[in-house]
N, C-alpha and C positions, 0 to 999 in steps of 0.2 A: 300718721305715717305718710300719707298723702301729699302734706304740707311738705314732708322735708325731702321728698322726691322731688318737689314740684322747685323749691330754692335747688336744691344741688343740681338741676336739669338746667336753669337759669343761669347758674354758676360756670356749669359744664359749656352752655351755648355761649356766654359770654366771652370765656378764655379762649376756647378753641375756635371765634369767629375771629379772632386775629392771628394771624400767620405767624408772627413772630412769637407768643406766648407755646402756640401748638409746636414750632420749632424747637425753643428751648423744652419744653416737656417730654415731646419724642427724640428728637435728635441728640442735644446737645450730653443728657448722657452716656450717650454709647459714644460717642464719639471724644470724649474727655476720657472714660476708662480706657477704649482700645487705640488710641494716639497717643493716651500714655501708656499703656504695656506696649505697643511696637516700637515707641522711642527707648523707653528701657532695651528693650532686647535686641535692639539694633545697635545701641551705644556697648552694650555688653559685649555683642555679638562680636563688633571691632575692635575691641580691647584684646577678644581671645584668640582673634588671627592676627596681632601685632608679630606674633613670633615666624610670621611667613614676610615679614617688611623686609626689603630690600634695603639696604645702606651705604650710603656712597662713601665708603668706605676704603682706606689704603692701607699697605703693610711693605715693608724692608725687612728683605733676610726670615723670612718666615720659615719654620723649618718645613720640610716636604709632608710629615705626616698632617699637619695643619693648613695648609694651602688650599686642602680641596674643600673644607670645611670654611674656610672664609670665603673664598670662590660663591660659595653656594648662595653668602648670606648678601654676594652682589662686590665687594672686597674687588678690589685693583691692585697687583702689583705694582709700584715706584721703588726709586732710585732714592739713595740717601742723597743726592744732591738735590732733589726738591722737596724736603721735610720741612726747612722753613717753608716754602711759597703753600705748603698744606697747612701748615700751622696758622698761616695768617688767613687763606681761606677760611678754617674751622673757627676762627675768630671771630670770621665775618656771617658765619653761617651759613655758607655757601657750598659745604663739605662737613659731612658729619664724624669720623673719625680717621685716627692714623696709629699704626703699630708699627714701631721699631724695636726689632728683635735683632742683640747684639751678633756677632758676624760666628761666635763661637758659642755659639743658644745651645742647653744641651739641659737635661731633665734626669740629677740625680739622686735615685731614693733614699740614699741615706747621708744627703752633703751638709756637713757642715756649716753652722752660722758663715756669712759670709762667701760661702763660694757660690750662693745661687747664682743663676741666669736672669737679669732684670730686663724686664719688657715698659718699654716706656709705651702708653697709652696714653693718645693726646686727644682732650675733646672740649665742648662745650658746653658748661653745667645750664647752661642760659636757653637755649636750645633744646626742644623736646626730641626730637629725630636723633641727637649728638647724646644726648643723655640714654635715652635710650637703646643706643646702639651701645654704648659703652659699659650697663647693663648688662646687656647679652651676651656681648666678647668677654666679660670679666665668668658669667657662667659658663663660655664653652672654656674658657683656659683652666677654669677650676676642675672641670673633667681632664685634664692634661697632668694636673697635679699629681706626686706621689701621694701616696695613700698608704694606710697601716692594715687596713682592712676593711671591707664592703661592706654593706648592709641591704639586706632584701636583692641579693642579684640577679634573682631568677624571676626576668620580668613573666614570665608563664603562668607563676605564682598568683594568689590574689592573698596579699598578706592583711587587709584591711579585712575586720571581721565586721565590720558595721556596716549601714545602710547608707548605699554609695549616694543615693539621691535626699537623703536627710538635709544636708544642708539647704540643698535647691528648695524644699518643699519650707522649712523654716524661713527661708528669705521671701519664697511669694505668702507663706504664710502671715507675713509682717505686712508686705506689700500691698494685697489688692484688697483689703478691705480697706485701708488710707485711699484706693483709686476708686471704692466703690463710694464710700463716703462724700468725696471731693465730687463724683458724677451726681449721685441723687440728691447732696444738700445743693448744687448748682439750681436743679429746678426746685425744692421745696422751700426755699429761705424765700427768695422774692412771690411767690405765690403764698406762702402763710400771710407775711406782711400787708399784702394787698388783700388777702381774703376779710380781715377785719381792723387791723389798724388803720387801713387803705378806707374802705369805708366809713370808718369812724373821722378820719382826718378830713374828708370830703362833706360830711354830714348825712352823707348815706344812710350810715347806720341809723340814727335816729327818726331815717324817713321809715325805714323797715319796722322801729320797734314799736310803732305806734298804727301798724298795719292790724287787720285783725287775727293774723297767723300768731298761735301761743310762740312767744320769744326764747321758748327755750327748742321749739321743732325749728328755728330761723339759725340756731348756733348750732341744730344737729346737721342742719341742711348743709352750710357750712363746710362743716366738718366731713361732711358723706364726699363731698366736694373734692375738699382738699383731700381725703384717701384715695380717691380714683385717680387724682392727677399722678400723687406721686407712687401708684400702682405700678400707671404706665411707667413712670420715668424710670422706679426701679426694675422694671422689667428691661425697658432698652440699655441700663446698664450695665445687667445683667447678660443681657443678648454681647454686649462689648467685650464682656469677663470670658465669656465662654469660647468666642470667635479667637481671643488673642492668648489665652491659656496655654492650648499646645503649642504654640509658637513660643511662650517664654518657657515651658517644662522642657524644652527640645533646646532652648540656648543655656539655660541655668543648670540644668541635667549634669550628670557625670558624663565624661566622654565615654560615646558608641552606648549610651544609655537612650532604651528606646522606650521608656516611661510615659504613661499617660494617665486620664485621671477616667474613672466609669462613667458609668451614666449613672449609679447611686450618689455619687458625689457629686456631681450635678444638681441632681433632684434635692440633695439637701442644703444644697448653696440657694437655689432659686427660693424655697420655702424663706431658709434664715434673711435672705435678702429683701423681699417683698415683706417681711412679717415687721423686719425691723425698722424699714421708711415708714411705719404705720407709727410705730416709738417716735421715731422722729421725728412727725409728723405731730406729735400729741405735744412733744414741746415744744415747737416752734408755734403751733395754735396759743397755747399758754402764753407765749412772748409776746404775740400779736396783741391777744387779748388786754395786757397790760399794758400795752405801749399805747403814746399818744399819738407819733403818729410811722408812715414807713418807715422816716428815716430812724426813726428810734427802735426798733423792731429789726432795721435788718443791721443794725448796731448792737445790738444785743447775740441776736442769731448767731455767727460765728464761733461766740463762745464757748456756744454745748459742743460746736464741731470742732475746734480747736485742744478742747480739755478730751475731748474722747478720740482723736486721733494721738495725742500725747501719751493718753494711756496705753492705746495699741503701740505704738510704737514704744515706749518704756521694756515693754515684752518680752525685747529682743535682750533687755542684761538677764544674763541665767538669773542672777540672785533675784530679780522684780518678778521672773515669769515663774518661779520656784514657790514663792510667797502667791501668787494668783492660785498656781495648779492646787495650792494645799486649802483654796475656798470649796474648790469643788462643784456642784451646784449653785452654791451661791453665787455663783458669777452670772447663772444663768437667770438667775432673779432679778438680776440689776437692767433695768430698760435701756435700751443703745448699748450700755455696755457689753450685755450678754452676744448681741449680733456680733459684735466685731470680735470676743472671742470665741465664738461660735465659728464664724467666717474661719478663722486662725485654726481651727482645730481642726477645722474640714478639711481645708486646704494639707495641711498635714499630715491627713488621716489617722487623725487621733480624737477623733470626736465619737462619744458614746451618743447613740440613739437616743437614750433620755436625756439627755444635754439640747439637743436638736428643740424634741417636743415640750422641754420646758422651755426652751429661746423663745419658742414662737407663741404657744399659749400665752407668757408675760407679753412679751411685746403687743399682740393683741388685747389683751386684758388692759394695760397699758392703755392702750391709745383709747380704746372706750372711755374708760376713767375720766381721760384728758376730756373730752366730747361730752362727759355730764357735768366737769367742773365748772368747762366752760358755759354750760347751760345753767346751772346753777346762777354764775354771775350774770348773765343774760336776765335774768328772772328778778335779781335784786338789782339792778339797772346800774351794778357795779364797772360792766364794760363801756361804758359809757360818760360814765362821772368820774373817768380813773385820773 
């Protein structure tokens, strides 16, 4: 036990005597999780005050109950003598829309094929401002329209019996365990690769294996190694998940929905989190192991992370997440995979407690495994001769 304190401390001093390795291990993934959830929910967040945009906007012959309502949206009264010189504006982009309402405009509920009121609406499909705006005039004059009869008109009402925040928690459910992923394989891909292909490539390794340290406490040391690195990493990316959380449940949220997540749901994210870079860790060791040298190693690497984001994100068709939910535990048996629908379920709050503490027990049992295989080959001097 001695021996493999004494590599992983070696291992430990090594990495973190360079600034830049100790960078990407602390920093870099908190700062990939919550730069990406603040650009998400900033990008969101201006998508859903588009409907407060101002539009440079004109209209002829508007009728009076509708004036105050274009007014609002920024709309200019004009003259029908400058509708060309607006039309060619709008062309130019320079002007987002024009409404000519004929001189005898009138809105009636039972008229006849034929005798409508036609409003010509002049814009620019080319143009996101003109498009846009064009949009939203087409929905306020749709409220203008006759109508046979309403539906749901008593806004007091909450006619919606379901869970107003379901959606929001379904989409960061998809979401952050893709941002948690992309944070912690940032620091474990290139530190697996270096921890033993890295050495093997250099001829390190075979200076070590011919030390008098048994070769299989040299692949645990290793490995105790690479758990602590990527401890921390998933912890700072976790610290990123946590800090940026109510910030996306407050923009993704139902409107005047004041939703927020416990501190139990916390607690079982950080577990699933940190349990599951140990999984990941175990195969990206294995990668190492086989590979001849980095660059083969961190060419390989992407691929567990590429095929297991895929899968989390497939999730999202009812019919894939339908066919998942009916495994049941079995999901939580599968290493890497079990975290990320773990991660999904939490987030959602629909995660059963024994789901949790099987995620993590596997994921740990897991990465052991990984740590004696690789000792194992250590032993037959398989990592070496690959």
């Amino acid at each position: 036990m001695r021996d493999i304190l004494t590599i992983c401390k070696k291992e430990i001093r090594s990495a973190f005597s360079d600034k830049v390795i100790l960078a990407q291990i602390v920093l870099v993934p908190f700062i990939i999780v919550f730069g990406y959830a603040m650009l998400m929910a900033a990008m969101t967040d201006g998508a859903m005050t588009d409907e407060d945009t101002q539009f440079d906007g004109y209209y002829v012959n508007a009728p009076a109950e509708m004036e105050s309502v274009f007014k609002a949206m920024g709309f200019q009264e004009t003259s029908a003598s400058e509708v060309d010189s607006i039309r060619k504006d709008i062309t130019a982009k320079t002007k987002d829309i024009l409404l000519v309402f004929p001189e005898d405009f009138k809105i009636v509920p039972n008229a006849d094929e034929g005798s409508f009121s036609d409003v010509e609406m002049w814009y620019n499909s080319s143009s996101t401002d003109s498009l846009n705006a064009s949009s939203t005039v087409r929905e306020v004059l749709s409220g203008f329209q006759p109508v046979a009869f309403t539906i749901n008109a008593d806004t007091n009402t909450k006619y919606d019996l379901g869970d107003e925040n379901f959606m929001m928690r379904r989409f960061l459910g998809t979401l952050l365990p893709v941002m948690l992923m992309v944070g912690i394989f940032s620091v474990m891909m290139n530190l697996a690769a270096e921890c033993i292909a890295g050495d093997k490539e250099r001829g390190f390794l075979n200076t070590m294996l011919i030390s008098p340290v048994k070769r299989s406490h040299i692949a645990f040391g290793k490995s105790l190694f690479l758990f602590v690195a990527v401890t921390i990493g998933g912890i700072s990316a976790f610290i990123g998940l946590v800090t940026s959380l109510p910030r996306m449940a407050s923009i993704f949220g139902a409107e005047g929905s004041t939703f927020s997540y416990s501190a139990g749901t916390y607690i079982q994210l950080f577990f699933v989190t940190v349990t599951s870079v140990f999984a990941f860790a175990g195969f990206l060791l294995l990668i190492s192991a086989v590979s001849k040298s980095v660059k083969q190693a961190t060419t390989l690497s992407p691929i567990v992370m590429m095929v297991l984001m895929l899968a989390g994100m497939l999730t999202m068709q009812d019919s894939v997440n339908k066919a998942v939910e009916k495994l049941g535990l079995v999901n939580a048996a599968i290493p890497g995979w079990n975290g990320i629908n773990a991660m999904k379920k939490i987030v959602e709050l629909d995660c059963p407690s024994e789901f949790v503490l099987v995620t993590c027990l596997v994921n740990v049992a897991f990465a052991v495994i990984c740590a004696l295989i690789i000792g194992k080959m250590f032993e037959n001097e398989k990592i070496v001769n690959v």
